[in-house]
C-alpha positions as CSV (number, residue, x, y, z in Angstrom):
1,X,79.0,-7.4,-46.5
2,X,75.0,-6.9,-46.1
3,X,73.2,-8.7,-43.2
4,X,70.6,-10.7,-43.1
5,X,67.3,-8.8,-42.3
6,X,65.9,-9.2,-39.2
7,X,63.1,-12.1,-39.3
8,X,60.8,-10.0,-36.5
9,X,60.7,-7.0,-38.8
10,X,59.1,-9.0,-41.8
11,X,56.1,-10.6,-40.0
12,X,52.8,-9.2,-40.9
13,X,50.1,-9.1,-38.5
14,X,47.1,-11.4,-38.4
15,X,43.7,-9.9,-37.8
16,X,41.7,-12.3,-35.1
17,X,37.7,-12.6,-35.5
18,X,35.5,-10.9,-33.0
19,X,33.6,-13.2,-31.3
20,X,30.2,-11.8,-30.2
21,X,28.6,-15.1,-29.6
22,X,29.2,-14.8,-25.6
23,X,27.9,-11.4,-25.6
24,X,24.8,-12.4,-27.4
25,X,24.3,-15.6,-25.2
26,X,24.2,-13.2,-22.4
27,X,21.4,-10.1,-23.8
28,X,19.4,-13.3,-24.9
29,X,19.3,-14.4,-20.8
30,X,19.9,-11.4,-19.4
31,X,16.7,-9.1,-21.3
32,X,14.3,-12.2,-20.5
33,X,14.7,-11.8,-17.2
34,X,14.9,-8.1,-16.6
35,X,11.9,-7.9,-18.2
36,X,10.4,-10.7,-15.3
37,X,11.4,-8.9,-12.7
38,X,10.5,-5.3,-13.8
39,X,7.0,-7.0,-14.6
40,X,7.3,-8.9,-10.5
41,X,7.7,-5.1,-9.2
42,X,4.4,-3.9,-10.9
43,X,2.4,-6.2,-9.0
44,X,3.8,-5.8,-6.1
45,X,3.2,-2.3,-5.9
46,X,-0.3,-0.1,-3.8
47,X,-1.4,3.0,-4.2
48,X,-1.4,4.9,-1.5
49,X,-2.3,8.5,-0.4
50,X,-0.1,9.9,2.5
51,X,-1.7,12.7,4.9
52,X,-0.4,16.4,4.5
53,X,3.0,17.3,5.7
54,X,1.3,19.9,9.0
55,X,4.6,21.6,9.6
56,X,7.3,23.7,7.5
57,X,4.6,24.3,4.6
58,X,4.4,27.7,2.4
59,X,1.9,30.9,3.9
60,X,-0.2,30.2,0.4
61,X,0.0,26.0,1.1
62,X,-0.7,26.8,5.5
63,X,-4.0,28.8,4.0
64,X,-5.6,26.2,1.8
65,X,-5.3,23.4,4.4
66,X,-7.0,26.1,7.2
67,X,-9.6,27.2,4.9
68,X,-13.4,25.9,6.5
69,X,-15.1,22.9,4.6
70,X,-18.3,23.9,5.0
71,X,-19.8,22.6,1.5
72,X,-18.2,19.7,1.6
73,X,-19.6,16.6,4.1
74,X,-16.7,14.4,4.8
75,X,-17.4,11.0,6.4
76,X,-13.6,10.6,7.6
77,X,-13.7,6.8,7.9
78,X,-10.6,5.3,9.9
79,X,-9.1,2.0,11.3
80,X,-6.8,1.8,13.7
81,X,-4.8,-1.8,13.8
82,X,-4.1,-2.6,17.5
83,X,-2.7,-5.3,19.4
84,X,-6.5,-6.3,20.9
85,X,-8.1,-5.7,17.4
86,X,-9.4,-3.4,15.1
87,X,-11.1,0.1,16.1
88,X,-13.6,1.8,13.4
89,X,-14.3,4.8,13.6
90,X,-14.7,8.3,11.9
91,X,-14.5,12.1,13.3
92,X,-17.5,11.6,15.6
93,X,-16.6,8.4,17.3
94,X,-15.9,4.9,16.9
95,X,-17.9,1.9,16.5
96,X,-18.9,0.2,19.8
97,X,-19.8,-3.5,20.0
98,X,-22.8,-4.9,22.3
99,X,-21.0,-5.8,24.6
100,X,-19.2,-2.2,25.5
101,X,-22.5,-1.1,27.2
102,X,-21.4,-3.5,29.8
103,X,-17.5,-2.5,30.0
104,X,-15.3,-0.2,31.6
105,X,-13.4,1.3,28.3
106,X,-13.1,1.3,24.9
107,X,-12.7,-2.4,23.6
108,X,-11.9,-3.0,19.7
109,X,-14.6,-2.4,17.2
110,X,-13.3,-6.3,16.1
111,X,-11.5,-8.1,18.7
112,X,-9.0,-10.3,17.7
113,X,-9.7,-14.2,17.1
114,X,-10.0,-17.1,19.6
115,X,-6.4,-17.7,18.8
116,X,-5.2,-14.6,19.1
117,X,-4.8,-13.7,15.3
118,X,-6.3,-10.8,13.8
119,X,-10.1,-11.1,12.6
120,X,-9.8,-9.9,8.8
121,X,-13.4,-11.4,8.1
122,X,-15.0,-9.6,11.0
123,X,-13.7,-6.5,9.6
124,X,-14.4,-6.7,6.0
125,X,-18.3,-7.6,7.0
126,X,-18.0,-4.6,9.4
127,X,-16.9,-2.3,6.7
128,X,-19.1,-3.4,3.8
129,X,-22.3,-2.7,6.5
130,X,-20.8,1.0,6.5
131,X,-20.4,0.8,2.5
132,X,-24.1,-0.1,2.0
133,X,-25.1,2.8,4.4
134,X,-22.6,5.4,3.2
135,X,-23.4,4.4,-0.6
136,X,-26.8,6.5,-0.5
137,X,-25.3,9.5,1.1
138,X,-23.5,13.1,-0.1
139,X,-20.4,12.0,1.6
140,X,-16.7,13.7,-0.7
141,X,-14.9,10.9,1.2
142,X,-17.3,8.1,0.7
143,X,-14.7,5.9,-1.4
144,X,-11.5,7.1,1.3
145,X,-10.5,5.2,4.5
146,X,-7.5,5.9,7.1
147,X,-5.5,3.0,8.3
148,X,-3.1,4.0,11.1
149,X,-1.2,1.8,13.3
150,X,0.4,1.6,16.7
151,X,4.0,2.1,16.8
152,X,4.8,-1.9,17.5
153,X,2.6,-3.1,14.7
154,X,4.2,-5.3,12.2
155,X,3.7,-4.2,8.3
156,X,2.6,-7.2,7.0
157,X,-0.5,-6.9,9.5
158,X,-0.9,-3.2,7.8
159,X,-0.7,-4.6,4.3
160,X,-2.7,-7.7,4.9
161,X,-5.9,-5.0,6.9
162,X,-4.7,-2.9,3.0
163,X,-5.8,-6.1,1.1
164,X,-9.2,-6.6,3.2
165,X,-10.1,-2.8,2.6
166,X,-9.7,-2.5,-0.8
167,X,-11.7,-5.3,-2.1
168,X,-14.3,-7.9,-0.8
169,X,-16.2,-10.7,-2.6
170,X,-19.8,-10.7,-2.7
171,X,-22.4,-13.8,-2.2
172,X,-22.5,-14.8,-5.6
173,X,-18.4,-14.5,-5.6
174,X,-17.8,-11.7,-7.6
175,X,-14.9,-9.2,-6.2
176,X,-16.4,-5.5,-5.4
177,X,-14.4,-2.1,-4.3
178,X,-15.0,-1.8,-0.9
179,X,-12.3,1.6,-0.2
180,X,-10.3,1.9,-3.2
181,X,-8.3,4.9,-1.6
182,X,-6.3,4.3,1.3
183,X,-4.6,6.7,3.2
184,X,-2.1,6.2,5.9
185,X,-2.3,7.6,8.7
186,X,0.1,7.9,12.2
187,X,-1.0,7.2,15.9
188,X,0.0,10.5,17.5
189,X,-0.1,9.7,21.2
């Protein structure tokens, strides 16, 4: 006597559909706004140039750094973000205000506000008087300026003194390059 096959044995498998639609719903938000943000960091990003590393370089890198400039006038133009203000200055000295003649010390090149905040106008009208007068001169570095800060400085002062250094507006309202290359500097004390 012959029994009955088994019922399990006989059933054929059913293929199921592949459903991309999820998937696609998610490239079509998800590439949109990858590309936003990759576009966000672009803007947010400045160009800077970072002084030479002094220690641990090559015998053939040591050399080239040591080598006398003599060809080559360099104005060496710097601005040093303090807690009293801003201090201008360049190899030979810094900027002195009138009324230094009168004072014990070295008092900021532009001292801080009434209230306390730092003067970003004062310094941009301070800088584009030493633009006009380095323009005519032989200067390498006549487009270069140093910003350094002391050690309890907080960045967004050093970004916002970045923003004011780079570019001004002139009287008929027209943005100019005031010192397109900034390079940061360090207080050594």
């Amino acid at each position: 006597m012959a029994y009955k096959p088994s019922l399990r044995r006989s059933t054929e498998f059913e293929e199921g559909k592949l459903e991309i639609r999820p998937v696609m719903n998610l490239m079509v938000c998800l590439v949109p706004l990858l590309l936003a943000g990759a576009q966000w960091t672009k803007l947010g990003m400045k160009e800077l140039n970072l002084p030479p590393k002094s220690a641990g370089l090559g015998s053939a890198q040591s050399s080239e750094l040591n080598k006398p400039l003599e060809m080559e006038k360099r104005l060496g133009l710097n601005v040093i973000i303090s807690k009293q203000g801003f201090y201008i200055g360049s190899a030979s000295g810094f900027l002195l205000t009138e009324a230094q003649g009168r004072q014990e010390g070295v008092a900021p090149s532009v001292p801080l506000n009434a209230d306390g905040t730092m003067n970003y106008t004062g310094l941009q009208e301070k800088l584009v008087e030493i633009k006009k007068k380095v323009q005519a001169t032989d200067f390498v570095d006549k487009s270069a300026i140093m910003i350094t800060a002391e050690a309890d400085i907080a960045y967004k002062y050093i970004i916002k003194t970045m923003d004011n250094v780079l570019l001004y507006t002139d009287p008929e309202g027209n943005f100019q390059e005031l010192f397109p290359q900034i390079i940061i500097g360090q207080v050594v004390l």
